[in-house]
C-alpha positions as CSV (number, residue, x, y, z in Angstrom):
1,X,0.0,0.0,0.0
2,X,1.5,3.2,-1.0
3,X,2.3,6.0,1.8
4,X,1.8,9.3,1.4
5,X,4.7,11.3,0.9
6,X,6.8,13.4,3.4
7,X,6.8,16.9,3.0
8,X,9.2,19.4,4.1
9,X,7.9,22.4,6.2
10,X,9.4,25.7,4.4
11,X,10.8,26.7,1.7
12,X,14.1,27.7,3.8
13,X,14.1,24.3,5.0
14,X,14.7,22.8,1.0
15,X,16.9,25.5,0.3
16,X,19.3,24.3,3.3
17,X,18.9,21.0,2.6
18,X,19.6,20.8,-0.8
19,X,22.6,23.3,-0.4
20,X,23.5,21.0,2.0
21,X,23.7,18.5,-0.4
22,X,25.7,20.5,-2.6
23,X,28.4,21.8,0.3
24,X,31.0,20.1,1.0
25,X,34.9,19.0,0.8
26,X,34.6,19.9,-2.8
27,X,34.0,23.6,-1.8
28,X,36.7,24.0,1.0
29,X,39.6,22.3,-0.5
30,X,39.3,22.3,-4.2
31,X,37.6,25.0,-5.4
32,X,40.0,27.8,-3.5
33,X,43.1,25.7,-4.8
34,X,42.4,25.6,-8.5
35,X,41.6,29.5,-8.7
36,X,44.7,30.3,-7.0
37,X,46.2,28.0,-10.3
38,X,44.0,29.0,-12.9
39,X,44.3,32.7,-12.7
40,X,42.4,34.2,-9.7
41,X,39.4,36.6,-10.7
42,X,39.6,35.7,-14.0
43,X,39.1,31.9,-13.0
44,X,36.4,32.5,-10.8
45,X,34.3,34.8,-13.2
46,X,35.1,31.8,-16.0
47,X,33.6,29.4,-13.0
48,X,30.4,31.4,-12.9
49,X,30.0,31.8,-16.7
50,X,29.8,27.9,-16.5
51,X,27.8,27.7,-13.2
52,X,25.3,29.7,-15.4
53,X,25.9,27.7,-18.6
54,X,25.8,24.2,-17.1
55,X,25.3,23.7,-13.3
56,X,22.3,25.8,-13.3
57,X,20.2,24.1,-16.0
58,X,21.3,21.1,-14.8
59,X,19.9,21.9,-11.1
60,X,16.6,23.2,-12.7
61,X,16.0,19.4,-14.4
62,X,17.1,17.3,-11.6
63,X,14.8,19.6,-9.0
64,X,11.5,19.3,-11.7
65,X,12.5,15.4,-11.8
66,X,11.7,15.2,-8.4
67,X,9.0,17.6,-7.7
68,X,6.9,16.6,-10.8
69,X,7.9,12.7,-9.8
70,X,7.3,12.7,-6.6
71,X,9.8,9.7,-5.7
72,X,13.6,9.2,-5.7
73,X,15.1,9.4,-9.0
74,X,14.2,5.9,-10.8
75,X,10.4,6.3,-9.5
76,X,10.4,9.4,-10.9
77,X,12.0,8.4,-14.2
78,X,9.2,5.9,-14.0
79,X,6.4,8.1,-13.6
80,X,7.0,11.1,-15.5
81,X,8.2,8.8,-18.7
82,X,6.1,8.9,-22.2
83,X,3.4,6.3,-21.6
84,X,3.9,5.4,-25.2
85,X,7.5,4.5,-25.1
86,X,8.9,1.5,-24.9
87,X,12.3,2.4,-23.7
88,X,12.9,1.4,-19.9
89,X,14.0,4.7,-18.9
90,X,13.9,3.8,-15.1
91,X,16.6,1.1,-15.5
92,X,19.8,3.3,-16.3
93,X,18.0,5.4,-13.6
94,X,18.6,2.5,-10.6
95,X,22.6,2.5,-12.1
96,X,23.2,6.6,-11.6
97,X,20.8,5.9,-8.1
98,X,23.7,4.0,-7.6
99,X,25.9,6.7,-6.9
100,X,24.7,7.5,-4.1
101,X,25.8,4.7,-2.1
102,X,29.0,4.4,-3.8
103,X,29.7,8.1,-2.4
104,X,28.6,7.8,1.2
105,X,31.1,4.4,1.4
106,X,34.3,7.1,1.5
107,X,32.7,9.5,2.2
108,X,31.4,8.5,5.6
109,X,35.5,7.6,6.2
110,X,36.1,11.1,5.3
111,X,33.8,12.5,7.8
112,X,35.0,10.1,10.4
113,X,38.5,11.5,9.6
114,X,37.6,15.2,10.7
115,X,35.2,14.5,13.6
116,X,38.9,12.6,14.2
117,X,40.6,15.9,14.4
118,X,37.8,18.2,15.8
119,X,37.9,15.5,18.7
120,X,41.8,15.8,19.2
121,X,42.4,19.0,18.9
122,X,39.1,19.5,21.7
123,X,41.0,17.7,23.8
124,X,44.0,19.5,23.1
125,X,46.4,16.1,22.0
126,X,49.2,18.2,21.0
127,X,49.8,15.1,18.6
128,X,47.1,16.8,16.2
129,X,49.0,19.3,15.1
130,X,52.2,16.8,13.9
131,X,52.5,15.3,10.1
132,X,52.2,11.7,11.6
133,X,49.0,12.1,13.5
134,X,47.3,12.1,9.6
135,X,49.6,8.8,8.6
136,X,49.1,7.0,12.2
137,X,45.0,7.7,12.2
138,X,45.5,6.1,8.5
139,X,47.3,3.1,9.3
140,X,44.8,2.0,12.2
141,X,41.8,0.9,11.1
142,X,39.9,0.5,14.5
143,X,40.4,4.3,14.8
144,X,39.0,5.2,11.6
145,X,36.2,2.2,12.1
146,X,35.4,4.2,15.7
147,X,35.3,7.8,14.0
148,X,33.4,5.9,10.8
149,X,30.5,4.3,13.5
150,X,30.2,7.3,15.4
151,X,29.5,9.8,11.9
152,X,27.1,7.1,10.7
153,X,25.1,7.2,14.1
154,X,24.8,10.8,13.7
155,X,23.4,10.0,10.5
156,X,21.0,7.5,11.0
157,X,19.7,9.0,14.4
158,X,18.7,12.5,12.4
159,X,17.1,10.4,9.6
160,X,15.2,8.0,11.3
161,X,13.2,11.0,12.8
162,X,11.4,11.6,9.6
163,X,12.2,14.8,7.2
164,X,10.1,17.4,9.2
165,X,10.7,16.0,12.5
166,X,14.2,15.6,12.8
167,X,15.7,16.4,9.1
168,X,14.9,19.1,8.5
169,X,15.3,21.3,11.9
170,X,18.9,19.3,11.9
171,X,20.1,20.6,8.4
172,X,18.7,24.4,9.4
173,X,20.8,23.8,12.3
174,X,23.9,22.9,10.5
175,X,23.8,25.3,8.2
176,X,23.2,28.0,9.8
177,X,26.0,27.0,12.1
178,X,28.2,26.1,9.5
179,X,28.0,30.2,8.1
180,X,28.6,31.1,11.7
181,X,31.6,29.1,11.3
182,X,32.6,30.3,8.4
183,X,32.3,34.2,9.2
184,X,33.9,33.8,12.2
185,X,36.7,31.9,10.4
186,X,37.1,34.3,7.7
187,X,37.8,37.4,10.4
188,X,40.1,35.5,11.9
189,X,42.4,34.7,9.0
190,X,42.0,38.0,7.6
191,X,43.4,39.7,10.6
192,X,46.6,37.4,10.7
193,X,49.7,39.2,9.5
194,X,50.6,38.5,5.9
195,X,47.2,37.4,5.2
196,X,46.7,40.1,2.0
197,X,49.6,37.9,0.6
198,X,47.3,34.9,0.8
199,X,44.3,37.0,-0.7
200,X,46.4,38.1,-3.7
201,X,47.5,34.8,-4.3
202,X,43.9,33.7,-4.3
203,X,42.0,36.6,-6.6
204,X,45.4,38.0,-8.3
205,X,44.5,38.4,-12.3
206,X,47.4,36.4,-13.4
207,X,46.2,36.3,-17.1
208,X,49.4,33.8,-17.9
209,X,48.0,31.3,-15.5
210,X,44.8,31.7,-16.7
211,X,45.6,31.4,-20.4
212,X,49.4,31.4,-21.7
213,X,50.4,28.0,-20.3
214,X,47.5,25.4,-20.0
215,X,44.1,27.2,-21.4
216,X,42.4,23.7,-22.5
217,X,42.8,22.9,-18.9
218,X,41.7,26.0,-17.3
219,X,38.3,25.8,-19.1
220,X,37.9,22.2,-18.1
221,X,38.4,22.7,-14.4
222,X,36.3,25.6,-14.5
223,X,33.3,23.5,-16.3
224,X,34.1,20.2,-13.9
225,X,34.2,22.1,-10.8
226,X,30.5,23.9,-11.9
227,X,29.4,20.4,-12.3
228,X,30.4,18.6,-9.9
229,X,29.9,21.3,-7.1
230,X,26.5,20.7,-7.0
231,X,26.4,16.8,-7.2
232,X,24.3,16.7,-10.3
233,X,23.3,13.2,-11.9
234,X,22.7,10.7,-9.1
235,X,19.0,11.5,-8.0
236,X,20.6,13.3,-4.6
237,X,19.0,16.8,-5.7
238,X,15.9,15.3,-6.8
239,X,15.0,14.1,-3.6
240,X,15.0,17.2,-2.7
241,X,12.6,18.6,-4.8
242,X,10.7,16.0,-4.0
243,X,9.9,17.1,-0.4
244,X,8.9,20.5,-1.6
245,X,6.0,22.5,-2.5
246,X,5.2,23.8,-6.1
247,X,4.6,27.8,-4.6
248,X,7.7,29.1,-5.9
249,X,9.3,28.8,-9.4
250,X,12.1,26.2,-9.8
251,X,14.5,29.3,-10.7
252,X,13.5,31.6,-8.0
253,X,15.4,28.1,-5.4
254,X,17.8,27.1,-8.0
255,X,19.3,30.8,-7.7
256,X,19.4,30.8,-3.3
257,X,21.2,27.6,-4.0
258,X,24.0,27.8,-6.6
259,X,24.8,31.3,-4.5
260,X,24.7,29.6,-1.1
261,X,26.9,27.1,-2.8
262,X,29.3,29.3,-4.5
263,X,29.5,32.0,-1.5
264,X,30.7,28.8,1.2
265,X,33.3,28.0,-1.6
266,X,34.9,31.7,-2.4
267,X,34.5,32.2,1.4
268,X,37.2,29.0,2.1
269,X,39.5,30.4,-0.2
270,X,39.3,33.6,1.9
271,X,40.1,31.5,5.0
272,X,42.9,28.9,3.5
273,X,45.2,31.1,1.9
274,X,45.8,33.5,4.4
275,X,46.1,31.3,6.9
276,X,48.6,29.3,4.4
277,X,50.5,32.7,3.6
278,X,50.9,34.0,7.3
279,X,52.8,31.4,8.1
280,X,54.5,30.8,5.0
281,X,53.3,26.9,4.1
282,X,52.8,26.9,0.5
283,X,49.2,26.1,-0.4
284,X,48.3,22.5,-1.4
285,X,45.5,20.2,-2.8
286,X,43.6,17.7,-1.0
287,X,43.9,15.6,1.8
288,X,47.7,17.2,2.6
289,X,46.1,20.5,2.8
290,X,43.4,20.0,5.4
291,X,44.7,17.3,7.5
292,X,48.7,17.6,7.2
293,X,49.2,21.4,6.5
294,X,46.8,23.3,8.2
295,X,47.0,21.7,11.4
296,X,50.9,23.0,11.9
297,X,49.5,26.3,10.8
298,X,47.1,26.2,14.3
299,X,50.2,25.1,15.9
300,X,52.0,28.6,15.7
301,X,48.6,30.3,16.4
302,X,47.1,32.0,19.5
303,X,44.6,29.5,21.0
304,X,46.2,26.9,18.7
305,X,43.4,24.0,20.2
306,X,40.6,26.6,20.3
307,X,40.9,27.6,16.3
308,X,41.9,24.3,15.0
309,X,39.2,22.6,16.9
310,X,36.5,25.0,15.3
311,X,38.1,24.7,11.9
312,X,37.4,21.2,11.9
313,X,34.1,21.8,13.5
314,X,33.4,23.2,10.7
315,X,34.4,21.0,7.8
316,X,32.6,18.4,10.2
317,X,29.6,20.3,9.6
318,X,29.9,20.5,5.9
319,X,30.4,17.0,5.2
320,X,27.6,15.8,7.5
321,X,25.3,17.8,6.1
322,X,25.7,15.7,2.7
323,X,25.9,12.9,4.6
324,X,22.2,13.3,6.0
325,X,20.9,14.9,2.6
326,X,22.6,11.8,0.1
327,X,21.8,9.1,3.2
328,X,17.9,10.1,3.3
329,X,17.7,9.7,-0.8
330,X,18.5,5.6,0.4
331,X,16.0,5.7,2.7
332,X,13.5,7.6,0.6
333,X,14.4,4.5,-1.8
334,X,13.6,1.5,0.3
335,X,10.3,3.6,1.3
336,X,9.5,4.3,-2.5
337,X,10.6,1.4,-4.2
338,X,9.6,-1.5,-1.6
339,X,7.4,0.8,0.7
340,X,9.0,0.2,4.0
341,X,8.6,1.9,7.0
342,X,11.4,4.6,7.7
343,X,12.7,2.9,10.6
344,X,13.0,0.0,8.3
345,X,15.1,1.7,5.5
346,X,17.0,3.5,7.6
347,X,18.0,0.1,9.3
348,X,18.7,-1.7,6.3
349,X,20.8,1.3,4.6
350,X,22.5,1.6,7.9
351,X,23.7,-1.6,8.3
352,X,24.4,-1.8,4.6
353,X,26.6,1.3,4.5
354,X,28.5,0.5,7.3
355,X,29.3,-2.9,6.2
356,X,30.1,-0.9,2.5
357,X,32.1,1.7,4.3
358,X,35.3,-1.0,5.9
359,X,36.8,-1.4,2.3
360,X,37.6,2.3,1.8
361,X,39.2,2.2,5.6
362,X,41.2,-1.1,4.9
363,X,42.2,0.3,1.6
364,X,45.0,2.5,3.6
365,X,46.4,-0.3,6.1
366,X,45.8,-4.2,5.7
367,X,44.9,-3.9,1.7
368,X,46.7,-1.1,0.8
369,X,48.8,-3.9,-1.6
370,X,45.4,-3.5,-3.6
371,X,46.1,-0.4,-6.1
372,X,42.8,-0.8,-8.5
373,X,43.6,2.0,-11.0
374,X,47.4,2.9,-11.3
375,X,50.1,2.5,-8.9
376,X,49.8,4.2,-5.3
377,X,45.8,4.6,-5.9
378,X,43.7,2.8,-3.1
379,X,40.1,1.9,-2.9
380,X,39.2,5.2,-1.8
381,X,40.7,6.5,-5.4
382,X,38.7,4.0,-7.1
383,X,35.2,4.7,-5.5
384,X,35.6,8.7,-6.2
385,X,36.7,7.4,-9.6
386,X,33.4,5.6,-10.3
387,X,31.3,8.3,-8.6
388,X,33.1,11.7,-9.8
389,X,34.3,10.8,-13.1
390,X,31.3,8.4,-14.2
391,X,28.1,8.4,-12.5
392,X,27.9,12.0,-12.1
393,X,28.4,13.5,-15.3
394,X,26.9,10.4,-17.0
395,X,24.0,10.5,-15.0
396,X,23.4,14.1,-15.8
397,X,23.9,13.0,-19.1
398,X,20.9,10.6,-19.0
399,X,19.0,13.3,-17.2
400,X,19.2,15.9,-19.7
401,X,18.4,13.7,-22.1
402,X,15.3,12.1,-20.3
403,X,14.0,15.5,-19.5
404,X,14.3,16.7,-23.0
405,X,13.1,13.8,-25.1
406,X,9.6,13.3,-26.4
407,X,10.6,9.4,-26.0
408,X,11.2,10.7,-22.4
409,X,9.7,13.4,-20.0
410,X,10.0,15.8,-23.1
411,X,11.3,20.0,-23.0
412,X,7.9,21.2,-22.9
413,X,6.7,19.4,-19.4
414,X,10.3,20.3,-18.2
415,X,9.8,23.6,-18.4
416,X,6.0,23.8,-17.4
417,X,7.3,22.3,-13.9
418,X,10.6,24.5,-13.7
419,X,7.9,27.4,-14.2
420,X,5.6,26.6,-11.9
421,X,5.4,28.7,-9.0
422,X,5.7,32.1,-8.0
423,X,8.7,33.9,-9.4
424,X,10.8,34.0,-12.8
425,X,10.5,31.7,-15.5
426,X,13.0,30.1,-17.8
427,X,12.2,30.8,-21.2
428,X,11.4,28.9,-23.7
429,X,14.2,30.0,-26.0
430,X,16.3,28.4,-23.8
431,X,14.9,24.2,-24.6
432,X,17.2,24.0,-27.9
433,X,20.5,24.7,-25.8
434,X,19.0,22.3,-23.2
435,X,18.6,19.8,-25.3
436,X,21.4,20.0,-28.2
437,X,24.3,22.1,-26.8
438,X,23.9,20.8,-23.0
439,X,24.0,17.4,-23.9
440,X,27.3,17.7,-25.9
441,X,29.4,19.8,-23.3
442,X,28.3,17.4,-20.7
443,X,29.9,14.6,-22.5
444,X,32.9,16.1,-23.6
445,X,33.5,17.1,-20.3
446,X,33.2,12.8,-19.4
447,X,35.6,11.7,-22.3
448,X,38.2,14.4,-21.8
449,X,38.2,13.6,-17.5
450,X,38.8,10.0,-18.6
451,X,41.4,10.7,-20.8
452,X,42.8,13.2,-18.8
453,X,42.8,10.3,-15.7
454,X,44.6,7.7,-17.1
455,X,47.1,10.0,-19.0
């Protein structure tokens, strides 16, 4: 028997919660890095020119998928789909649905790893602030399996509440902590001496950077971080649009989101390389950054244990609030697709993840002899590889397609949902870039990451 769907209270409430979705790692470490490569200011206006161009079109589909389907993405394939095709629409749709899954198995680990160092540096273990601490946390797994559980309880407890109940008020809670955070992080670097250095570096117009040495590559990290920012093509935005109302036009949201998004994201760069430059450590990418440089850059601050502990606050913040928002589109799922109780689903995915989640933490210690890709990669590399460089922009892909298709949704009940609502309205003009040009940057974008992996 079917039950009727959740619904979430306020319009605020989707707004968080899908910019929830959307925040994360992603913003904090990778998008301040690659416009201090790329050129500064001219990188970052470049990065909105494709927000507008692709991310936001993109959004505006996957949110109409699930506010016209009502369901998680392959129930809504399945609903909205010409009644007079034969193609089986909804089975690529369970594949991208995938994703989801795939994503919280490392990235549950990568939670656990900075609730890790918010802990420690709490509880001021002066350890925290060494290069080992990041290789010994690493090389235990029953420290990373202890971090791991306790994220994933977080999780489950805030989702098993229900989406108005406990959801909800949770991610309005986070987030509006998390900007809290991130003001009062961005003072505070800002006022460190040398800091202007570190803003330079960050927005300097450096036009040879941006297009003398490398311009085929400046253009794809631009379009690929405008993409994958806002974790298009796996159903975990249509789930959101799913829990809300049809009062306000799909643009009028899309627009609070992609700028909530993109303000978290300029704001980190704001915080990282001033903090970087003050103390003269030169600026990194990923993991080495956040858990190996940073924390030695607490260690010659003022209240070394109080900053470093709300830095990591922070990023704990930001990655459990995509936890919660991608976790509750695999419990919507076993509620949709096999109509069980909420307590049920959650149960089942919880146990499921957690057992899913071990392979990513033995990847760095007793299988780290297992290098799936290329030499020095671990199982962590080849998740993010299937997720980031596949199912994401493939799935988008599929999505455009669907939603543009008379075999599939088709443009013209795309853009009667998008429209619906008070507020602006996409115009029509716009359905033959949607559905000819759209498609074709999206998989270029696919073929040259691959290419550009394995090179």
């Amino acid at each position: 028997m079917s039950q009727q769907r959740e619904q979430l209270a306020s319009r605020l409430g989707f707004i968080l919660m899908t910019a929830g979705c959307a925040i994360g790692l992603g913003n904090i470490w990778r998008f301040p890095f690659i416009v201090g490569k790329n050129g500064g200011v001219f990188f970052v206006l470049l990065y909105f020119l494709c927000l507008a161009l692709m991310g936001f079109p993109i959004l505006l589909m996957e949110l109409s998928l699930g506010r016209a389907g009502r369901a998680v993405l392959p129930g809504s394939i399945r609903n909205l789909k010409n009644p007079d095709s034969k193609a089986k629409w909804e089975i690529p749709a369970y594949v991208f649905f995938a994703g989801n899954m795939i994503l919280l198995m490392f990235y549950s680990v990568l939670t656990g790893w900075l609730l890790s160092y918010m802990g420690n540096f709490m509880v001021g273990n002066e350890n925290v602030m060494e290069k080992t601490f990041f290789t010994d946390l690493l090389e235990s797994p029953g420290e990373q399996i202890l971090y791991l559980a306790a994220s994933l309880i977080i999780t489950f407890l805030i989702c098993i509440g229900g989406v108005q109940k406990t959801i909800e008020k949770s991610i309005k809670f986070m987030m509006i902590g998390l900007l809290a955070l991130l003001l009062i992080l961005l003072v505070k670097a800002n006022l460190l001496p040398n800091a202007f250095n570190g803003v330079k570096f960050f927005l300097k117009p450096d036009w040879q950077n941006f297009i003398g040495n490398h311009p085929w590559q400046t253009i794809y990290d631009a379009m690929t971080q405008s993409f994958f920012t806002l974790s298009l093509g796996i159903g975990s935005i249509a789930i959101c649009g799913s829990y809300t109302s049809k009062n306000k036009s799909l643009i009028a949201e899309g627009r609070w989101i992609i700028c909530l998004d993109t303000f978290v994201a300029v704001c980190a760069g704001f915080i990282i390389f001033p903090a970087c430059f003050a103390f003269n450590v030169q600026p990194d990418a990923g993991p080495t950054l956040i858990f190996i440089t940073l924390p030695q850059v607490f260690k010659s601050m003022s209240l070394s244990y109080f900053w470093g502990a709300l830095f990591f606050l922070f990023l704990f913040v930001a990655a459990l609030s995509t936890l919660v928002a991608v976790f509750e589109n695999l419990v919507a799922f076993g509620i949709d697709e096999y109509h069980w109780s909420r307590k049920k689903s959650n149960t089942v995915f919880g146990v499921l993840l957690s057992i899913l989640s071990l392979p990513c933490v033995f990847g760095f210690n007793i299988w780290q002899k297992f290098q799936p890709l290329k030499e020095g990669s671990t199982i962590l590399d080849l998740e993010d590889f299937i997720v980031s460089q596949n199912l994401l922009p493939l799935g988008a892909l599929y999505i455009t397609i669907f939603c543009t298709s008379k075999l599939g949704w088709g443009k013209e009940n795309c853009l009667a949902e998008i429209n619906t609502g008070d507020g602006p309205k996409l115009a029509k003009w716009v359905l033959p870039y949607m559905k000819y040009v759209l498609p074709a940057i999206i998989f270029g974008i696919w073929i040259t990451g691959i290419i550009t992996y394995f090179r």
